[in-house]
C-alpha positions in Angstrom: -18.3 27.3 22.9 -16.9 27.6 19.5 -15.7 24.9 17.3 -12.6 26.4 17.8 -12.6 26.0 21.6 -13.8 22.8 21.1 -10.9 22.0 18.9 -8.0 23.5 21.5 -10.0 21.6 24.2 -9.9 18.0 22.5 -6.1 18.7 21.7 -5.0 20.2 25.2 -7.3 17.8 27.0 -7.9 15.0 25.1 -3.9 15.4 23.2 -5.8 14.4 20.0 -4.5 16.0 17.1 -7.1 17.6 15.1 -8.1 19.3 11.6 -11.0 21.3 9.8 -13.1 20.2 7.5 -16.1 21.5 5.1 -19.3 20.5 6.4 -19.2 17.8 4.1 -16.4 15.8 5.6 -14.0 17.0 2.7 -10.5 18.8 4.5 -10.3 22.1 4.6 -6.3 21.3 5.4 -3.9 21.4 2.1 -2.9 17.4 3.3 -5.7 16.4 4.5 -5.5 15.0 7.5 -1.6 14.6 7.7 -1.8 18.1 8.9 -3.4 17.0 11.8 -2.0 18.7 15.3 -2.6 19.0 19.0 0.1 21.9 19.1 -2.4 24.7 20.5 -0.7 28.0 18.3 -1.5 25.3 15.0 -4.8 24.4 16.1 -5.6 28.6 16.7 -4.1 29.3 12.7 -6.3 26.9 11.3 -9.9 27.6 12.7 -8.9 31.8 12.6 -8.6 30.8 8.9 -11.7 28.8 9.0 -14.1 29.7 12.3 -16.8 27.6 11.3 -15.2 24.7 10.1 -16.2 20.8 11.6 -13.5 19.2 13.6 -11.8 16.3 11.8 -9.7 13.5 14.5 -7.8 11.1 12.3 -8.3 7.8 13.8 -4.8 5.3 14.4 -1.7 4.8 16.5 -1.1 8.7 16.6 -5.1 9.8 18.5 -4.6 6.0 20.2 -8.4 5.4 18.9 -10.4 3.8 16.5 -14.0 4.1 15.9 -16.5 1.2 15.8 -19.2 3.4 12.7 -23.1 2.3 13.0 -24.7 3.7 9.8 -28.4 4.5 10.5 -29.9 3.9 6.5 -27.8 0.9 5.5 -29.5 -1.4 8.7 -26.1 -0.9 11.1 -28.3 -0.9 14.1 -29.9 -4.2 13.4 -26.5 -5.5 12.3 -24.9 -4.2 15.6 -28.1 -5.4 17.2 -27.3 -9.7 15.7 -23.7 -9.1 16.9 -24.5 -8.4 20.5 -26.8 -11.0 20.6 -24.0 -13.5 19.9 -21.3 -11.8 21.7 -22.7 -10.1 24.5 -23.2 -6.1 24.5 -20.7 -3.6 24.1 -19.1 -2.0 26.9 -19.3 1.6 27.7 -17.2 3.8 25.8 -16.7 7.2 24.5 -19.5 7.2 22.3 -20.9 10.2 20.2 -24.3 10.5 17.6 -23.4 11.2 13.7 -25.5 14.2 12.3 -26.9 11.3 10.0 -27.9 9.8 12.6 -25.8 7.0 13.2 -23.5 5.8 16.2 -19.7 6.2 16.7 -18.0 4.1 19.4 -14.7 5.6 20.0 -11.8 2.5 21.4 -8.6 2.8 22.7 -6.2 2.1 20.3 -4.8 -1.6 21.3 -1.8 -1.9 19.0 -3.3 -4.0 16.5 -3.1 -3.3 12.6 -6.9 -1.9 12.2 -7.4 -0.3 9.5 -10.6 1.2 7.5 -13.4 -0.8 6.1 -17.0 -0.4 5.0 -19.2 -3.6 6.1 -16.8 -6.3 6.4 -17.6 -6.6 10.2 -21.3 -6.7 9.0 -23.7 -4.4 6.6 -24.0 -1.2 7.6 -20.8 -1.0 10.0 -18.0 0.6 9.0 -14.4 1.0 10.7 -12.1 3.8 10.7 -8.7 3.0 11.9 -5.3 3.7 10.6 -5.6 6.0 7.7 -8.5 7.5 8.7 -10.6 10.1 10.4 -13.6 11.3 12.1 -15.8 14.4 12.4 -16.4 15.6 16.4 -19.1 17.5 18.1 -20.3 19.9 17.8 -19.6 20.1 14.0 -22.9 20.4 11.8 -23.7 18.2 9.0 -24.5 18.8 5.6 -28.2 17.5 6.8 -28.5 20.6 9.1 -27.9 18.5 12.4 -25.4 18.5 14.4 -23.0 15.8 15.8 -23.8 14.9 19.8 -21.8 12.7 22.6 -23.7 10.3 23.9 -21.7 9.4 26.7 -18.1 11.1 27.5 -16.2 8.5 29.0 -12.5 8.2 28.2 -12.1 5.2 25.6 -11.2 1.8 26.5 -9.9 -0.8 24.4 -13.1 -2.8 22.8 -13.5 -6.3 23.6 -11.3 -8.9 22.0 -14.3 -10.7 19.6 -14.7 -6.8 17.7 -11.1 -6.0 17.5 -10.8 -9.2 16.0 -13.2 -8.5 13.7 -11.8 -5.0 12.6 -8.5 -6.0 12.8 -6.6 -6.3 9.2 -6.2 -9.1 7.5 -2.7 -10.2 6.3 -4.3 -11.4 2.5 -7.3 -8.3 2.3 -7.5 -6.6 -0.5 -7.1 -2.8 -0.8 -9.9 -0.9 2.3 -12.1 1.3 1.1 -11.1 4.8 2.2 -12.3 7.3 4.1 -13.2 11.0 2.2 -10.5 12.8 1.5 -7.7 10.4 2.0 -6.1 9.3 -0.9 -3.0 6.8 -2.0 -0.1 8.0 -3.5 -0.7 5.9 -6.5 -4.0 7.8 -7.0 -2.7 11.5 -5.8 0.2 10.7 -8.6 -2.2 9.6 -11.0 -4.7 12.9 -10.1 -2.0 15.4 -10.7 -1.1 14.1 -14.2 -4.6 14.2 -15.4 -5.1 17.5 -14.2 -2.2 19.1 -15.8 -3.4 16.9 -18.9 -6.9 18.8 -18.7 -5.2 21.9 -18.1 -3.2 21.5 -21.3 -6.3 20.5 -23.4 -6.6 23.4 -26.2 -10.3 25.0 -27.8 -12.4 21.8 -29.2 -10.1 19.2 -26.9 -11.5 20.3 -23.9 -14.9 18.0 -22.8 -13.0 15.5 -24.8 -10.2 15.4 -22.7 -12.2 16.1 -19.1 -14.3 13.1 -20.3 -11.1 10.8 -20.6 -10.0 11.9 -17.4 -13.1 11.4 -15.2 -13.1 8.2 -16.7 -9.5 7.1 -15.6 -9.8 8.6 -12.1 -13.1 6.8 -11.6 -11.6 3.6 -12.2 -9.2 4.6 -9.5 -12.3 6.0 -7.2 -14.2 2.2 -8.0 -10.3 1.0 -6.8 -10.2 2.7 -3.6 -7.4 4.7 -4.3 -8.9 8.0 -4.6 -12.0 9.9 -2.7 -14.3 10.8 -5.4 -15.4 14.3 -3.8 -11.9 15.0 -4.1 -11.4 14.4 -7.2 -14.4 16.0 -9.1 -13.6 19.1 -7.1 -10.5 19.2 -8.6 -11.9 18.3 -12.5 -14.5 20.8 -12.2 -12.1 23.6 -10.4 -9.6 23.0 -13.4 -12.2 22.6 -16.5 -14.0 26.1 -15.9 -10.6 27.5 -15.4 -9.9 26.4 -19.0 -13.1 27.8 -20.5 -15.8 24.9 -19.5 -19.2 25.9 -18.1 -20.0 25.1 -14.8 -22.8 23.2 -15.6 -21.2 21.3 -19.1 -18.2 20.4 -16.8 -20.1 18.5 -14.0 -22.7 16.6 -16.1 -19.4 15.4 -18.3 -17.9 14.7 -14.8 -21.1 12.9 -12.8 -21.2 10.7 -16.8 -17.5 9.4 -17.2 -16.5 9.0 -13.4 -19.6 6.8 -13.1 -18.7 5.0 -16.5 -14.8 4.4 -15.2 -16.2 3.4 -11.8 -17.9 0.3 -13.6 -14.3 -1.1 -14.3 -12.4 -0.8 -10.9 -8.9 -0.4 -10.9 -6.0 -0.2 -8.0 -2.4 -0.4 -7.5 -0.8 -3.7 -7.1 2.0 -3.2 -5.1 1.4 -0.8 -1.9 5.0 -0.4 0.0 6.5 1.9 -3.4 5.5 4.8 -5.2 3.4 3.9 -8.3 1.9 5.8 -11.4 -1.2 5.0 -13.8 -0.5 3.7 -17.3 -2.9 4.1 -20.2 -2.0 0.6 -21.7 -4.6 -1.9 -21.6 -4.5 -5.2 -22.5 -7.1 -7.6 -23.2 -8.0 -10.7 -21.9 -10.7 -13.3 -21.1 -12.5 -13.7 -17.9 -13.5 -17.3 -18.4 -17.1 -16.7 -20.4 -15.4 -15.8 -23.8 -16.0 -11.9 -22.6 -13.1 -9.6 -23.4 -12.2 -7.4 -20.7 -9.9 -4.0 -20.6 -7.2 -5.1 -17.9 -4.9 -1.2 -16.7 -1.3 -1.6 -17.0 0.4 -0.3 -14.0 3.7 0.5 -14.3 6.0 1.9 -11.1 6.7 5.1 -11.7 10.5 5.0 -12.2 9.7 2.7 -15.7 6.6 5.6 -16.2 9.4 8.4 -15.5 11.5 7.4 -19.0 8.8 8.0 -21.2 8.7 10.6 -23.5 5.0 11.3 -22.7 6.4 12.1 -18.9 8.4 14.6 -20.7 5.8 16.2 -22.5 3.4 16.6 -19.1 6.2 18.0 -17.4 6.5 20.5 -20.3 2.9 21.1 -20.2 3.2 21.8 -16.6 5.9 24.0 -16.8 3.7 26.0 -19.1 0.6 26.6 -16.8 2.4 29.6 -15.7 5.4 31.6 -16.7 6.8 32.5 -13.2 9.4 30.8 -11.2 9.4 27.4 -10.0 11.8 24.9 -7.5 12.5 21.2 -8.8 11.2 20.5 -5.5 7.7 21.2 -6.8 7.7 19.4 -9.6 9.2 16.3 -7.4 5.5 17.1 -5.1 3.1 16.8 -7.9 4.9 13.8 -9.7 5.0 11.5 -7.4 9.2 11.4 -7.3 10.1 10.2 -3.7 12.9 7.8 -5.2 16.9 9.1 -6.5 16.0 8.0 -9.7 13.0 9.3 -9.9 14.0 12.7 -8.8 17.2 12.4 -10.9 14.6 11.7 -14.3 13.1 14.7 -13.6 16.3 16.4 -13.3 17.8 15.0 -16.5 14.7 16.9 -18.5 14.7 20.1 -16.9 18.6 20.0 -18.1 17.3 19.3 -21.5 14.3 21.8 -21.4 17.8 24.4 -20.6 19.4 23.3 -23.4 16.7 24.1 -25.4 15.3 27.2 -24.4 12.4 26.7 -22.6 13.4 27.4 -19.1 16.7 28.5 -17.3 17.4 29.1 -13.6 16.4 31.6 -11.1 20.3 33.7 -10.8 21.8 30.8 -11.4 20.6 29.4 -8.2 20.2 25.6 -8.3 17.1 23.6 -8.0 15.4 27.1 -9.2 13.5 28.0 -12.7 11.5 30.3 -14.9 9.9 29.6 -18.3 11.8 32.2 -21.1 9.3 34.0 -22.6 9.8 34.2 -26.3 10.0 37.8 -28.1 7.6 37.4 -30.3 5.4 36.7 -27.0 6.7 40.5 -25.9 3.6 43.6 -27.2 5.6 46.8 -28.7 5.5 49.9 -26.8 6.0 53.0 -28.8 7.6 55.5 -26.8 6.9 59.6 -28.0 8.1 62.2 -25.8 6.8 64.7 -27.6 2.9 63.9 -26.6 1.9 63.0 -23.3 -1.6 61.7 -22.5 -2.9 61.4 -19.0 -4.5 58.2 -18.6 -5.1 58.5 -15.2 -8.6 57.8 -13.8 -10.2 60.4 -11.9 -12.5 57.6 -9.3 -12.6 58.0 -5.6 -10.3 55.8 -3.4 -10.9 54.3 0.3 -8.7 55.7 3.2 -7.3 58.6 1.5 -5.4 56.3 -1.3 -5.7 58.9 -4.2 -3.1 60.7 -2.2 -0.6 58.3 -2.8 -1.5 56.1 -5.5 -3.5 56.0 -8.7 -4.7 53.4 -10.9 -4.8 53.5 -15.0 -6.8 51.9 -17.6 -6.4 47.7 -17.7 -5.1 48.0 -13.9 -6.0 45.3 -11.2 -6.1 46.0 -7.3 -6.1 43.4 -5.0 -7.5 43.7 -1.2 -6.5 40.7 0.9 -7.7 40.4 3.7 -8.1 38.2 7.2 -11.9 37.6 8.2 -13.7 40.0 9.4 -10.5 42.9 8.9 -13.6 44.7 6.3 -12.5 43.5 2.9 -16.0 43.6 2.0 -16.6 47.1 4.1 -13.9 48.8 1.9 -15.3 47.4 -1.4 -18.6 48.3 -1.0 -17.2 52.1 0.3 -15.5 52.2 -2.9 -18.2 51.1 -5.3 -20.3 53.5 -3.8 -18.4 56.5 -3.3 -17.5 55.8 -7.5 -21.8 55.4 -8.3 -23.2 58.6 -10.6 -25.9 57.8 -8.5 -24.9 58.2 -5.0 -23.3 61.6 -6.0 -26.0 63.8 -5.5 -25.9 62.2 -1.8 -22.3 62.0 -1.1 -21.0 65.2 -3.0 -17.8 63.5 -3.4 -15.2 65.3 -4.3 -14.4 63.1 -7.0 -17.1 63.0 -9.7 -17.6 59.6 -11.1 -17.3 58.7 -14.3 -18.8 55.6 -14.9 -22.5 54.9 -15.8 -22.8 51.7 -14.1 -19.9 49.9 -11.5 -20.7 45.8 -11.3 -20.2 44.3 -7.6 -19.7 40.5 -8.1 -20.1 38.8 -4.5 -19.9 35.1 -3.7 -20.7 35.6 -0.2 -24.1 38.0 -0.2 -27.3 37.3 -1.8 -30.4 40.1 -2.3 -31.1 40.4 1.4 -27.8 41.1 3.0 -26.4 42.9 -0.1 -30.1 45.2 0.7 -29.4 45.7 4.4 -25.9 46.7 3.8 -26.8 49.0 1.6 -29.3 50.5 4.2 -26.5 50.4 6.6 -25.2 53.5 4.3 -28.1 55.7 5.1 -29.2 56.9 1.7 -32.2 56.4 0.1 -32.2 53.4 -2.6 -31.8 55.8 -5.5 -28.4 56.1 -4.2 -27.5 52.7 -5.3 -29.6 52.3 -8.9 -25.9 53.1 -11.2 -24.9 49.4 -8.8 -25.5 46.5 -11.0 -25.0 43.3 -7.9 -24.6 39.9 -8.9 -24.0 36.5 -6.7 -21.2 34.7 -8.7 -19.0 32.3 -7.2 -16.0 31.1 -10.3 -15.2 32.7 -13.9 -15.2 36.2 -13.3 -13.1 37.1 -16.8 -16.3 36.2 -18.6 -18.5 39.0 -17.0 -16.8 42.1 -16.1 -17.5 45.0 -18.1 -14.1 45.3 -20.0 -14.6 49.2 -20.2 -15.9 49.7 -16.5 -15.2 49.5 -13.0 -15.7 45.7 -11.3 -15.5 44.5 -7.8 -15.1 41.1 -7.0 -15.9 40.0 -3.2 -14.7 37.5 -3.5 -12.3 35.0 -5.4 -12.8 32.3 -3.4 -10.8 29.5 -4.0 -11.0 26.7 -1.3 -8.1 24.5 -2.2 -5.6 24.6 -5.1 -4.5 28.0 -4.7 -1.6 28.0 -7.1 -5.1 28.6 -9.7 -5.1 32.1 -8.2 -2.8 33.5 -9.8 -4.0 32.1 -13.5 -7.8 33.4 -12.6 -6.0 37.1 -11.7 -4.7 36.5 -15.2 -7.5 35.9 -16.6 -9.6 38.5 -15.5 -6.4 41.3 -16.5 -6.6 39.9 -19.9 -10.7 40.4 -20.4 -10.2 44.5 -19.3 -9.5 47.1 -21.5 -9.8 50.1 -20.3 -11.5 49.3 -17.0 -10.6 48.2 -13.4 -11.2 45.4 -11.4 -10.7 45.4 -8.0 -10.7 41.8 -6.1 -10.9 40.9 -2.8 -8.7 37.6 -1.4 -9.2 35.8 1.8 -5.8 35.8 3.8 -4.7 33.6 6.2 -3.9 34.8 9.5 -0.5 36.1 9.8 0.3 36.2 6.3 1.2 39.1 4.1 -0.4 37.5 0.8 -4.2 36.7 0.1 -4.8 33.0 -1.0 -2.2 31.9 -3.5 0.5 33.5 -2.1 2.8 35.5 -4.0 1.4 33.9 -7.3 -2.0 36.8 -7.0 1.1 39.5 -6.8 1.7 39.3 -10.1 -0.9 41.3 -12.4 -2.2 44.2 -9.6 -0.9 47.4 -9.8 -2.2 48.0 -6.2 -2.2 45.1 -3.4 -3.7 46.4 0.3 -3.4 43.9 2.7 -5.8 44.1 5.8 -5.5 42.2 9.0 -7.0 42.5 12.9 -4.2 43.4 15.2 -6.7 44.1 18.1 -10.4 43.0 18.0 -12.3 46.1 16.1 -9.2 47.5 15.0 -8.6 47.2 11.4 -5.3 47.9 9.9 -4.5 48.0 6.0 -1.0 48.5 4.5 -0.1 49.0 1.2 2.5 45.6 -0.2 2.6 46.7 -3.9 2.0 50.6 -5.4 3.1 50.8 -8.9 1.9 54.0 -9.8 2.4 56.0 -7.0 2.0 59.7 -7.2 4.5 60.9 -4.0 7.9 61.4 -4.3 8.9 58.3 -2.4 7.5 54.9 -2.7 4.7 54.2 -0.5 5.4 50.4 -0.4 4.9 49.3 3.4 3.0 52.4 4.6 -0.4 51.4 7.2 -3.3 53.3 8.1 -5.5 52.2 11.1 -8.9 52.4 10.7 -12.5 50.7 12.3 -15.6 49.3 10.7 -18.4 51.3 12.1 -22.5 51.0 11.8 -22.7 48.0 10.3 -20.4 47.8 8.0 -20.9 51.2 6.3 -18.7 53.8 7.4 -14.6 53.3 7.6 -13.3 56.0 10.2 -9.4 55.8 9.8 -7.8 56.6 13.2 -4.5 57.5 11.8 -2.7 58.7 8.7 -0.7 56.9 6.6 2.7 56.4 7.3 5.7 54.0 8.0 5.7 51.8 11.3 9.0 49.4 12.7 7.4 46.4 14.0 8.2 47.7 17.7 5.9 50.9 16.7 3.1 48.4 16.0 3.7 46.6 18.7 3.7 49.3 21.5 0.3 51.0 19.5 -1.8 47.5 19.7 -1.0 47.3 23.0 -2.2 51.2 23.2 -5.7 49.8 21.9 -5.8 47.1 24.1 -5.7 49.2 27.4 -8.3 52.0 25.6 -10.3 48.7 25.3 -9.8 47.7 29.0 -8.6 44.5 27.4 -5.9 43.0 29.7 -2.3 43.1 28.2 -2.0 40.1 26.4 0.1 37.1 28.4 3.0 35.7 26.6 5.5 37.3 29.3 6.0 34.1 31.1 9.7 32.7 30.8 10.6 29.4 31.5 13.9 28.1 32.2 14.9 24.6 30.7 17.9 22.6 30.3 19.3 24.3 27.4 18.6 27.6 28.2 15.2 30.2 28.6 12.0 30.3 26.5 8.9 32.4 26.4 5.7 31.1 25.8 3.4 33.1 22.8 0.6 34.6 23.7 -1.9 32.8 21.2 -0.6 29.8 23.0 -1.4 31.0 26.6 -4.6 32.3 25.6 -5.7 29.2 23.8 -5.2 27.3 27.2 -7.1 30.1 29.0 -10.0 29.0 26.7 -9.7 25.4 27.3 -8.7 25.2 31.0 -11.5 27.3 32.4 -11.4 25.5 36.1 -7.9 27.0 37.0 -6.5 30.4 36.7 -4.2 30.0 33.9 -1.9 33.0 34.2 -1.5 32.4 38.1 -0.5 28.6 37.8 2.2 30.1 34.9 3.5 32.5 37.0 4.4 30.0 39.8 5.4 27.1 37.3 8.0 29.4 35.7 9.1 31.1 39.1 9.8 27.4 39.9 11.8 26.5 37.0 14.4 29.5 37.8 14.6 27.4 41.5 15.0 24.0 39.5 15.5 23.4 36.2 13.2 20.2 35.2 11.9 21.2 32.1 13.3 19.3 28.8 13.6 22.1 25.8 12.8 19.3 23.0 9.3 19.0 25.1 8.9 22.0 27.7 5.9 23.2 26.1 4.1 19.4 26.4 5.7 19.3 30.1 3.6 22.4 30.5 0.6 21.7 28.7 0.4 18.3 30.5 0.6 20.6 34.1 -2.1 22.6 33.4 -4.1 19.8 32.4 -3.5 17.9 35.2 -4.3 20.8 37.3 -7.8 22.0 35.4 -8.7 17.9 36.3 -7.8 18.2 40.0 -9.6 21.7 40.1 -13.1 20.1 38.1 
């Protein structure tokens, strides 16, 4: 099985709401695990997105369970080992192996205030409780192994001498947290140093990142923010401003370390609060001067003029639209008068001529860009030079579109839908090399194309190549490279790039600024850049922030397994008489990757049209027409279950037929109407649960 069927079995059997995560622990999920669901269509979206990611369970009232955490190097064993020797052994529970490992009892929750903490029950025992989460089997770990049940029992509640031990205490000082859970003190504190760094000009910048780690690494030493978070998000936000990969993480690893050394926290927990730079001084009692932070609640913080200026700063980052509301998100404003500070200086920022709003629309606005910003065309209409560029283009593009000198095009796609097949097609088709082989109609002009991939190292990129069937000469004009960040510093400026991909994991408002920056480095050439897109979506990561520089976007998606389909969202300079804007092609990914065989022409579909043709490729496929037929008759009215969701329990409840017990449970609701609407789904999901147990 899948992680993913593992993940829709926990939440349809188990109810547990779950998440991805990296391999390393670190969410893959934008909130961490606050996005968190058992709702079978969610669970689907997020591992499409992510197929190999580990399965997070956050751990508190919600799951009903909190885990008892026996670390293998720190001596939890003998620790657990003393306590059972003075208490008696632990029951049996659910019970599962770490991949470092170490132990994980899993206990029902028993409505006590447990929350997370790292050895106060003894060295080398942890708890993670309310406000915290879990990785589940079969999920690897960043050692190579994998995590294991010991013994799958359902969870009871653990005995009354260890609760009592986990349980909170009324006077405890701040728990340690779990990786990638944060306060709101330290998220508020995180997004104003990162828009400081972001603002730090040429000869500022190490400077600056070294004053930030420092500041957050107090608040790391504090407990208020996960430390893999936040030198992810330094390091992500100092190359983007010109820092080396390398110069940015040793300055990083050096001041984080150095402001861990001088913990620091938030002293009141029940309202929003923001970090202060004001120190004071003061003696500890052995005529030693320490630095003591200054906290200030944010709603004193939101009056100063330094607030101002980070909210200018902010506004800055990029010149395209933005809603109050967003600025309320990554300042911390929960409060009126927070939100109505804010407000105030965005009124002031219109006064003076830095922003107005969107159409007049309210809580909408866009920085004014100054004229002297603005580059001069010089129109003559007595000379006209064709700058087109005379390159080959995948599915039969150069029949609709063209692209000019400077241009960007952008090829988002859902994984596997052949982003990387339709690069690779068009780098090669474009090499003077392969032309002796392909006889392309098109005669390439450039000397050399660069294919930047952050996926494929020398093997794969070989036997893909191979996969073409032409003899290695064919591919001596490609010069590969494996790079993963910074793209603007390498492409040729004068030549044709590929990109495959820009991978951005987290943060994806930054797309849009690294698009930017890579449109800025070209001068005559073209870049073409592959996005990752989310299931579903019409946008590649960043949304419609990577819309903004390409002169061409395809997006490609998977309708039916091994059917492709790409359509074209943006064509600027399109060569028909009509706009080509939402025209498709279907095509398939054949021998290995190598050869694209469209199966259609281009041309306009209506959402019906798409509809009845996947279903077309399903029955060529012998595939069964997909369920989601099923109506269901509530107390408010009918509803129709999706497919994703029917075929997610067909995955999970493999000792029942799931379509069968469907049909009769919604031929019974049209008899007797039992199901609520707020919950029908849950009423159902419950049923077929119930049923799969009975049928085991």
């Amino acid at each position: 099985m899948s992680n993913l069927e593992h993940a829709l079995t926990y939440a349809l059997k188990m109810k547990w709401k779950v998440f991805p995560c990296k391999r390393d622990k670190t969410p893959l999920t934008v909130n961490g695990f606050k996005n968190a669901s058992s709702d079978p269509g969610l669970v689907n979206d997020m591992w499409q997105e992510h197929p190999e990611a580990s399965i997070g369970l956050p751990t508190g009232p919600d799951n009903g369970v909190w885990v008892l955490d026996i670390d293998l190097k720190t001596g939890g064993f003998e620790s657990l080992a003393k306590l059972e020797e003075q208490h008696g052994p632990l029951p049996e529970t659910l019970k599962q192996k770490t991949g470092g490992g170490g132990a994980q009892y899993v206990w029902k929750w028993n409505g006590r205030e447990i929350r997370n903490s790292a050895g106060k029950i003894a060295p080398g025992i942890d708890v993670r409780g309310n406000g915290g989460y879990v990785i589940l089997p079969p999920s690897g770990h960043p050692s190579g192994n994998s995590y294991e049940w010991i013994t799958k029992k359902t969870p009871i509640e653990a005995p009354e001498w260890l609760a009592e031990l986990a349980a909170k205490k009324e006077d405890t000082t701040p728990q340690s947290r779990v990786p990638g859970t944060s306060s709101k003190y330290g998220e508020a504190a995180l997004a104003r140093e990162l828009v400081k760094l972001s603002s730090a000009v040429e000869g500022s910048r190490n400077q600056t990142l070294n004053e930030c780690g420092y500041a957050l690494g107090q608040l790391i030493a504090g407990g208020e923010l996960n430390g893999a978070q936040v030198e992810s998000a330094l390091h992500g936000v100092a190359v983007s401003i010109g820092l080396t990969s390398k110069e940015a993480r040793n300055t990083i690893r050096s001041s984080v370390k150095a402001g861990e050394d001088h913990p620091r926290s938030a002293e009141r927990k029940d309202s929003i609060e923001s970090v202060e730079t004001i120190e004071t001084i003061e003696s500890d009692g052995n005529n030693r001067k320490q630095l003591k932070p200054i906290e200030k609640p944010i709603e004193n913080q939101l009056k100063t003029e330094n607030l101002k200026s980070s909210i200018k700063d902010w506004i800055l980052l990029d010149n395209r639209s933005f809603r109050l509301q967003d600025l309320y998100s990554d300042f911390g404003a929960k409060a009126s008068s927070e939100k109505k500070t804010i407000s105030t200086y965005l009124s002031q920022f219109c006064a003076e001529g830095l922003i107005e709003r969107v159409g007049g629309r309210r809580g909408e606005f866009i920085h004014i860009e100054k004229e002297k910003e603005s580059k001069r065309i010089n129109i003559n209409t007595n000379t006209w030079v064709d700058n087109s560029i005379n390159i080959y283009y995948p599915l039969g593009l150069d029949g609709l579109v063209e692209l000019l000198p400077g241009n960007i095009a952008i090829v988002a796609g859902e994984s596997n839908a052949g982003k990387t097949a339709l690069l690779l097609d068009w780098a090669f088709n474009n090499l003077k090399s392969s032309y002796p082989f392909t006889q392309s109609p098109k005669n390439p002009r450039y000397e050399t194309v660069n294919y930047f991939s952050s996926e494929m190292g020398e093997r794969e990129m070989s036997l893909r190549a191979r996969a073409f069937g032409h003899p290695i000469e064919a591919w001596s004009s490609l010069q590969a490279y494996e790079r993963m960040d910074n793209f603007h510093q390498v492409i040729d400026p004068n030549g044709l790039n590929f990109v495959d991909f820009l991978e951005i994991h987290d943060e994806f408002y930054k797309v849009g600024a690294k698009i930017r920056s890579i449109h800025e480095a070209l001068k005559d050439g073209i870049c073409v850049i592959a996005l990752q897109k989310k299931k579903g979506s019409e946008y590649g990561r960043g949304g419609e922030m990577s819309l903004e520089k390409p002169r061409l976007y395809i997006s490609l998606y998977e309708p039916v397994k091994g059917i492709s389909v790409a359509r074209i969202v943006k064509a600027k300079n399109f060569i028909t008489d009509f706009n080509p804007n939402g025209m498709q092609i279907d095509f398939k990914i054949e021998h290995r990757g190598s050869r694209i065989t469209p199966l259609t022409e281009w041309r306009f579909l209506t959402q019906a049209e798409r509809d009845n043709l996947n279903k077309d490729y399903e029955r060529a496929q012998g595939i069964r027409p997909p369920v989601g037929e099923y109506k269901f008759i509530t107390d408010q009215g009918e509803v129709i279950l999706k497919t994703k969701d029917v075929q997610g329990w067909m995955k999970a409840f493999t000792n029942i037929d799931v379509e069968k017990e469907l049909s009769r449970l919604s031929a019974d609701t049209f008899r007797k109407t039992w199901l609520k609407k707020g919950n029908w789904f849950y009423q159902v999901s419950n049923y077929l649960a119930k049923r799969d147990k009975e049928t085991a």
